[in-house]
N, C-alpha and C positions, 0 to 999 in steps of 0.2 A: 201955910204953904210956902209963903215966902222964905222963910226962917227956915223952912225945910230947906228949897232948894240954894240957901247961904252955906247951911253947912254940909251940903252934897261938895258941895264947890270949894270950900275950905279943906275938906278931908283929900278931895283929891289933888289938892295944891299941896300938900304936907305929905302924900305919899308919893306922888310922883316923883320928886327929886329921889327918892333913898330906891324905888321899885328901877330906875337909869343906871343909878350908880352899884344894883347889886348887879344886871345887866351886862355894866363893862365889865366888872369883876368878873364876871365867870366868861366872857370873850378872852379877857386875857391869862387864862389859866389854862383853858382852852387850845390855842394857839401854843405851839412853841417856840422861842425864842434862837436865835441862833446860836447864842450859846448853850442850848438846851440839847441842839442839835449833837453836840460831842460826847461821846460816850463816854460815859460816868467809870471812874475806876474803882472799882469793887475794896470796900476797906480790906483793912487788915482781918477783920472778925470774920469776913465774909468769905475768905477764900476756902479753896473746897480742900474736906479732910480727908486722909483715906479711907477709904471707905475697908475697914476691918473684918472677914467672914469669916464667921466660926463654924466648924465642921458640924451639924447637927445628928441625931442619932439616923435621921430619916431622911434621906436626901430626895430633894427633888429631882424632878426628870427633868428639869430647861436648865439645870449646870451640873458641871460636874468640879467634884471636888477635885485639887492634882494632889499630889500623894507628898509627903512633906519631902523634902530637900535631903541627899543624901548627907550623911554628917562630912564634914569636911576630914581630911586625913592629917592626923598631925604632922605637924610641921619640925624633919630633921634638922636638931640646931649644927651636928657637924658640918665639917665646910665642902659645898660642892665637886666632887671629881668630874675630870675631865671626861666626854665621851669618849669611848674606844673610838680606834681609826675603821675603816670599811673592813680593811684586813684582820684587824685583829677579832672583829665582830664574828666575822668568817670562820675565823682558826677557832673562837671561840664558841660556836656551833655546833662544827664540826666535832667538836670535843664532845661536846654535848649529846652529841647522836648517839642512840646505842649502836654498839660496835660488830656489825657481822662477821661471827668466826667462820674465818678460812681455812680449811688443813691443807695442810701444806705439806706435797707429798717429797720425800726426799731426792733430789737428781742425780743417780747413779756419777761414778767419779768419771770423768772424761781420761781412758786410757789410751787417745789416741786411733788412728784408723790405719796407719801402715803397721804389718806384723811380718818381724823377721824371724825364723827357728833355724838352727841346726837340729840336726836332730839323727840318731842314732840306734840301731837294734836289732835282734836278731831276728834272720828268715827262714823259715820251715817249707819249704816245696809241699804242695800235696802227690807229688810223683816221689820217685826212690830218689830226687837229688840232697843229698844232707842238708842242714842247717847251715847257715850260714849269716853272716854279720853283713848290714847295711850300712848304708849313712848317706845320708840325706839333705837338703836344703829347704825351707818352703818361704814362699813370700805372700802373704793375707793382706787384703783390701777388704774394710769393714764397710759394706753398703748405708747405705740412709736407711736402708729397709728395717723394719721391724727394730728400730729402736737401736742399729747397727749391731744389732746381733746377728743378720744373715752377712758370712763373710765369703769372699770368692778367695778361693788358695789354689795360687800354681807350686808345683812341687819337682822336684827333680833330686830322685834317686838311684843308686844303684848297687848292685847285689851279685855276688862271683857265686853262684852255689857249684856244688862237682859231686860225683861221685865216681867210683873205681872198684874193680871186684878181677877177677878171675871167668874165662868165657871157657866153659868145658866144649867141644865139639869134635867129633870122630874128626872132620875132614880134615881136622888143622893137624899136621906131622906128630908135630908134640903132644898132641889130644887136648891140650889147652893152653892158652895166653891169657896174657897180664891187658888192663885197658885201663885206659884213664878217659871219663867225662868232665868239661869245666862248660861251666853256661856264665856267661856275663851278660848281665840284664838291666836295660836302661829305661827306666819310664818316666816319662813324661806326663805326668797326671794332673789335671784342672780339676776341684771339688767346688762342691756348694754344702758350707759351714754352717749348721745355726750352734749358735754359745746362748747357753743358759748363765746369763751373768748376772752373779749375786743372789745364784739359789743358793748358796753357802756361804759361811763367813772365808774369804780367803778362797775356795772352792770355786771353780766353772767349770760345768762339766761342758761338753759338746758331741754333736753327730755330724756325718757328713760323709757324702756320695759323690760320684762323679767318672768321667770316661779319662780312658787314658789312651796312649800312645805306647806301645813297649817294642823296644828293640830286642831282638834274642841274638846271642853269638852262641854259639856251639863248637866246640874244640874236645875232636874226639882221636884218640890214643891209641893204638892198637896193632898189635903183630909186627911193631917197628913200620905203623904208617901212621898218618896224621890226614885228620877228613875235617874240614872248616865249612860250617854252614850259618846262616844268619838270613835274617827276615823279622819283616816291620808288623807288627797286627794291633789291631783295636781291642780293649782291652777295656775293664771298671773294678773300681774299689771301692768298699763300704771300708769306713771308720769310724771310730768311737774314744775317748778321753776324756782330760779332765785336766785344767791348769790350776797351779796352786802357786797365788802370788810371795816371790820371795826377793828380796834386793827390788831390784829396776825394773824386772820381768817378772816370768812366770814361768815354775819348774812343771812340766807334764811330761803325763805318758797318754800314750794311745796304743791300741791294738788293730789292726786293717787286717784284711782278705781282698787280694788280688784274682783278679781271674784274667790268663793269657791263654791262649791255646797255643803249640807250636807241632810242627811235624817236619822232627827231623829224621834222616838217617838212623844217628847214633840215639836218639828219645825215643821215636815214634810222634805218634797223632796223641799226645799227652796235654794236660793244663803242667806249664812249668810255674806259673803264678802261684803265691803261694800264702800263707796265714801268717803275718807277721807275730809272734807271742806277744810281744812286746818290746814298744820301742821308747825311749825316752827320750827329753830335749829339753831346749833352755829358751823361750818364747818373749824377745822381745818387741813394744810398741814406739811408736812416734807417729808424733804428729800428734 
């Protein structure tokens, strides 16, 4: 029993020392140190790779694959041009645009809006007074209207017609005398012109109406006496023509119909107005 409790006592005097000293070992492993405390810096072997995905045939639903990179465009080795300026970017646009056709209608020639004519022809009475020769002046103002084809024309002409016969009558001695009629006639006529300009090549025809003013003289001849009457009356004309451009101006003719009423003596309650056949003239513009 003794010799028991010797090497009870011995065993634990030889383990006690190494069972302290494994003890502190594992306190001090335990424990960190201060310089433990500082963060270790990750070797070279250790840093992180990229990490490489490969597109597989079956995609999951938590990523999505992005669709590869457009290829890049090659690269012109000629050497850089200058940008256009804003302007010329503009004009070069504008070029660019497709072009909306215009027609483009032609602008009649500008011949002017003042019109002066002489003008000249012969006059047929619708009464017994013979034919006879006029001649005339007119002066034309082309309105704005209608493209200056309505034109306003004051006129002024004048016309000698006559006629003369033999008067049979029991009461006269002789049983007949000699007479002479002469009418001198002056009108003063305002129209309203339209011109058809450039219904023809060279060609304008025109129409035109209006009142007039007519003066009648009357110089009647007869059994060696002499009877003078005269009077003013309201009067109108229809006309019609046609200018045909030649030199500077333009050569026409027109034909008119007067209507005057007069009553005289030596006429009677007659129209001395009368149907021009035809008169012709020489029509020039300005302005």
């Amino acid at each position: 029993m003794e010799r028991i409790t010797k090497a009870f006592l011995l065993t634990a005097l030889l383990i006690g020392p190494f069972e302290a000293f494994a003890q502190s070992d594992s306190n001090a492993t335990s424990v960190p140190s201060k310089k433990a405390k500082k963060k270790k810096k990750p070797a070279p072997s250790e840093t992180k790779k990229p990490v490489t995905t490969t597109q597989s045939d079956t995609p999951t639903p938590s990523a999505e694959v992005a669709p590869p990179p457009a290829p890049l465009a090659a690269v012109d080795s000629a050497p850089a041009t200058p940008s256009p300026s804003p302007q010329r970017l503009s004009m070069a646009s504008s070029n660019a645009l497709p072009s909306s056709t215009v027609e483009l209608t032609p602008q009649p020639e500008h011949q002017g809006v003042l019109m002066i004519a002489p003008k000249a022809g012969l006059f047929k009475s619708t009464s017994a007074l013979q034919a006879a020769l006029y001649t005339g002046v007119e002066l034309g103002l082309a309105t704005p209207l209608l493209n200056q084809r309505l034109v306003v024309v004051f006129e002024l002409d004048w016309v000698p017609p006559h006629y003369s016969g033999t008067i049979v009558d029991p009461r006269v001695p002789s049983g007949s005398g000699a007479f002479s009629l002469r009418e001198s006639e002056w009108g003063f006529l305002l129209s309203a012109v339209y011109r058809f300009d450039n219904a023809l090549p060279k060609l304008t025809p025109y129409i035109g109406l209006g009142p007039g003013l007519y003066y009648q003289r009357a110089t009647l001849t007869a059994f060696n006496g002499v009877n003078i009457e005269s009077e003013t009356k309201l009067g109108f004309q229809l006309l019609g023509g046609a200018d045909y451009r030649l030199g500077p101006g333009a050569l026409f003719g027109e034909v008119r119909y007067h209507f005057s009423k007069v009553d005289f003596v030596g006429t009677g309650n007659v129209n001395v107005g009368g149907f021009l056949a035809f008169g012709v003239g020489y029509r020039l513009r300005f302005f």
